[in-house]
N, C-alpha and C positions, 0 to 999 in steps of 0.2 A: 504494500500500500504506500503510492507515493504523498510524503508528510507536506500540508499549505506552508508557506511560510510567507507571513506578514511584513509588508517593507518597515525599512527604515525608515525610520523619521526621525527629522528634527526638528526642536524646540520656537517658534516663533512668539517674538512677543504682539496679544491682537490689542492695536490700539494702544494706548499708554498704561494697561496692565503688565504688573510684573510675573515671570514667569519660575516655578523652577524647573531645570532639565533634568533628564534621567541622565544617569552616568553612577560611579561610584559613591560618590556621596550622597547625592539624590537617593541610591538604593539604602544606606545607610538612612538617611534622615526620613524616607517612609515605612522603614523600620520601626525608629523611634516614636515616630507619629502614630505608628499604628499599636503600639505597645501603652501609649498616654493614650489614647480611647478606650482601650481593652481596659485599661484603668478605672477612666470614667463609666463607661459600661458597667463595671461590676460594681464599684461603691455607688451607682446608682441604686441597682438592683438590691443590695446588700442596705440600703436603707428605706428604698420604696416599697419591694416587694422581695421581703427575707424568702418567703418560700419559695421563690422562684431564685432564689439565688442558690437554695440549695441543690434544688433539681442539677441546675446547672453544674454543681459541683459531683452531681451522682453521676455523668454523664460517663459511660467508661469507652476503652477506643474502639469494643464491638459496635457502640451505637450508631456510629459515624464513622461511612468508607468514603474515601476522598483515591478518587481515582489522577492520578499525577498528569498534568498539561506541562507541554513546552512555554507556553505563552501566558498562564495564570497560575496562580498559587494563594488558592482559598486556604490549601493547611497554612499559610503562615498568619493569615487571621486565627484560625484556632489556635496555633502557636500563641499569640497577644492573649487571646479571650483565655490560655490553661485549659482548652477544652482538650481532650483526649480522642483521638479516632487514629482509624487503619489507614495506612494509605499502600497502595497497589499500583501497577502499570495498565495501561487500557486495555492489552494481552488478556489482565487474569480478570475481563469480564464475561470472556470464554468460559469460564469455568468455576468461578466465584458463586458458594453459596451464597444467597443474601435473602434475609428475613424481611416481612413485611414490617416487623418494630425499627426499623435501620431507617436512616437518612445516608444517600446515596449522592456523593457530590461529584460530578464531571467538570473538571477544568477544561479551559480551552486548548486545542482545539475540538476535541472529543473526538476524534476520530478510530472509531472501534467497528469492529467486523458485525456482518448481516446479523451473525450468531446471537453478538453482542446487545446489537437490536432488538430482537427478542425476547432474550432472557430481561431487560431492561424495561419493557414493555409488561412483562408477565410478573414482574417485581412489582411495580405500579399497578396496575391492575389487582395484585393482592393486598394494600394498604400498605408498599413500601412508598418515601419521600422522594423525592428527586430534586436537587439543585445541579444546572447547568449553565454555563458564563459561554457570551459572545457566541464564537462559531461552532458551539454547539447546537446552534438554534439549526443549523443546516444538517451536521453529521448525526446528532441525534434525537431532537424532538420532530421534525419535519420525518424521517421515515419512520422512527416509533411512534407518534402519534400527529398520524393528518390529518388536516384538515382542520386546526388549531391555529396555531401561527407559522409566521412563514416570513425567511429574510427577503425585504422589498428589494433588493438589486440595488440598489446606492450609497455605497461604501462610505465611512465619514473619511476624513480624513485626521490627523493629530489634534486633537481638538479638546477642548474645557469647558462643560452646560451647566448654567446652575441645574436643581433638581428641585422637584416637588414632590410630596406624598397627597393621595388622592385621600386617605379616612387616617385620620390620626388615633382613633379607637381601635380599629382595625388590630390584632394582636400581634401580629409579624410586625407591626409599624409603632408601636409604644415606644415613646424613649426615640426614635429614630431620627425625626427632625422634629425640636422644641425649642419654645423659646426666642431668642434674637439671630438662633442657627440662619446660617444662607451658605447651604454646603455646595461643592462644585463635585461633577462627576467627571472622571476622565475618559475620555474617550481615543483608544489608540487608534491609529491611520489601519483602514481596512476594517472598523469594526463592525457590526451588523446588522442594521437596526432591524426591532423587532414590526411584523406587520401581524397584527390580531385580524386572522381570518375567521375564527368563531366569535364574536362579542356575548354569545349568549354563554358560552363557559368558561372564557379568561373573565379574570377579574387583573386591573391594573390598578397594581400597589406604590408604584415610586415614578415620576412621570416629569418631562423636560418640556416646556414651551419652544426653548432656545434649540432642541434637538429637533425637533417636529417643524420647525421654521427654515432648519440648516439639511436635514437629511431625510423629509418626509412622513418621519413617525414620531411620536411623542414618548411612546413604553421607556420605561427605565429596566422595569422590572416587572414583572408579569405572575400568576399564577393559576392554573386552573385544577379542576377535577378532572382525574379518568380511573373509571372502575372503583375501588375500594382506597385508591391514594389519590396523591398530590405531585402536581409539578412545579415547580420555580424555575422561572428562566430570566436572565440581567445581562442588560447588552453589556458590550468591552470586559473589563478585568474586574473581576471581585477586588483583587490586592491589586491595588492602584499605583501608578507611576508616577504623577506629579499632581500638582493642582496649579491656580491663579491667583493672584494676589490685587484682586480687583477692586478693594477698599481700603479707607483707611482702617475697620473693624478688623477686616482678612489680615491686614500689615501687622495687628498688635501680637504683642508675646503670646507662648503658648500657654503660659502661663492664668492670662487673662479668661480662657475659654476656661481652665477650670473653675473660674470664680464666676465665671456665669454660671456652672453646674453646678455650685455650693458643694462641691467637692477638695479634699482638704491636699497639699497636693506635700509628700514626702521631698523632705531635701535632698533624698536620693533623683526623686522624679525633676525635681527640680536642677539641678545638676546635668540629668541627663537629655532635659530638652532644651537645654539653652542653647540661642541660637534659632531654633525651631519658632514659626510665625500660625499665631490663631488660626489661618486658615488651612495649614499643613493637617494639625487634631482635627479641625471640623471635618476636614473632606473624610478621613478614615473614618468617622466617630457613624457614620449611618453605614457603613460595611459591619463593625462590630455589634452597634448594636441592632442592624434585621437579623444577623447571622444568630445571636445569641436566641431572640428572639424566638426563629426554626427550628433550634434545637433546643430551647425546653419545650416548647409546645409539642414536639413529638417524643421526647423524653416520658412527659407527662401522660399521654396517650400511652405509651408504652408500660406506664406504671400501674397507671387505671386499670389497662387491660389483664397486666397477669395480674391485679388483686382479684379480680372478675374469675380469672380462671383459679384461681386459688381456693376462694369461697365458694366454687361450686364442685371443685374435688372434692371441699372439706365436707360438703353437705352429701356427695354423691356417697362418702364415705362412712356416713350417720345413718344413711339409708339402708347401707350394706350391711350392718349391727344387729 
């Protein structure tokens, strides 16, 4: 199977916004960035909503399979969040047990065999989860499930959208964008916007006016039903590349975002974002917290269910007496 590969680009600045580039430090400082959101994330969770913080910590690396991309790298969000999962080659979806209690993440590019298709398909269909980034939308939700969505054929180019969330109640979306937040999404050259071919069973969760104006579709991030599960699907990279620094808010310290979250911030953490500008935390701060989001809410399903099955061994076993 011959592997896409996405051009190069580089960095322009649009307008009199300041940019950062990808390079070595850029990888380093969205490191950083994405380790002070996982932060905030959690002392959110851990004072808002304790029992959800716990979940989060029951979470072990069976629950979550993170299938490895050349192009994206969701595990290093869970790396930031302390979450726990497997991670595998796109090979072992030939032959990968996977449970309907599982959350199943494909990196981009997803490029996995007809087999793969299938058994992915037949995962979902039994109440297994699915998250999939960028040009998975072609390699795997487009033949595993048609007639859904579908990429419109006009590539972005390197580019930076603000984002919107469509229901702030909405429970993948809690915590995600609040407050004075105005996060930027990145979008790498080649990425693929989403086109909602079914409206009656996507639901869209995360949504771009500037993307929709620039490349046709508005989707950020999508989700619908098939069968007994769920799909998630997010144009360009989960683990983001760069951001813009298109206000004076976006220019201030990183420091400042966590004082709009009433979050208390360690002289350790403090130490290690210096340097680092508000808008670097904001952009990661809605990858951590939808992803955390995902997985406790199917963590939590998974809990409910084996007490279900539990209680009715115990009772099928009082019967038998």
């Amino acid at each position: 199977m011959t592997q896409p590969v996405k051009p190069r680009t580089t960095t322009t600045k649009p307008g009199s916004s300041t940019t950062t580039k990808p390079g070595p430090a850029q990888t380093d400082d969205r490191a950083r960035a994405y380790r002070a959101a996982a932060q905030i994330t959690r002392e959110q969770l851990r004072r808002d909503a304790p029992e959800k913080a716990r979940v989060l910590d029951a979470v072990d690396k069976s629950d979550v399979i993170v299938v490895r991309g050349c192009y994206d790298r969701v595990e290093d969000v869970f790396g930031a969040l302390e979450v726990q999962f497997t991670a595998c080659e796109p090979s072992s979806l030939d032959r990968l047990a996977l449970r309907p209690e599982q959350l199943l993440v494909i990196n981009c590019p997803g490029q996995v065999s007809a087999r793969a298709i299938a058994r992915i398909r037949a995962f979902v269909e039994a109440g297994g989860s699915l998250f999939t980034t960028d040009w998975a939308l072609k390699h795997v939700i487009e033949p595993a499930f048609p007639g859904v969505l579908a990429f419109n054929e006009r590539p972005t180019a390197d580019d930076v959208v603000r984002i919107q969330i469509k229901d702030p109640d909405n429970i993948y979306l809690q915590g995600v964008i609040d407050g004075q937040d105005d996060p930027l999404w990145w979008l790498e050259g080649s990425s693929y916007p989403i086109r909602v071919v079914d409206p009656e069973r996507v639901e869209v969760l995360i949504t771009s006016k500037e993307l929709g104006e620039k490349y046709g579709e508005e989707p950020v991030a999508v989700w619908f039903r098939w069968g007994e599960g769920e799909v998630f699907h997010m144009i360009s990279h989960y683990y983001l590349q760069r951001t813009e620094l298109r206000t004076a808010r976006h220019q201030a310290s990183a420091a400042s975002y966590f004082s709009e979250k009433g979050v208390r911030m360690t002289r350790a953490m403090r130490a290690e974002l210096d340097g680092l500008a508000l808008s670097d935390v904001e952009s990661a701060k809605p990858s951590a917290a939808f992803m955390s989001n995902v997985v406790i809410d199917k963590k939590e399903r998974a809990l409910r269910l084996r007490a279900l099955r539990a209680e009715a061994a115990r009772r099928e076993a009082e019967e038998k007496k």
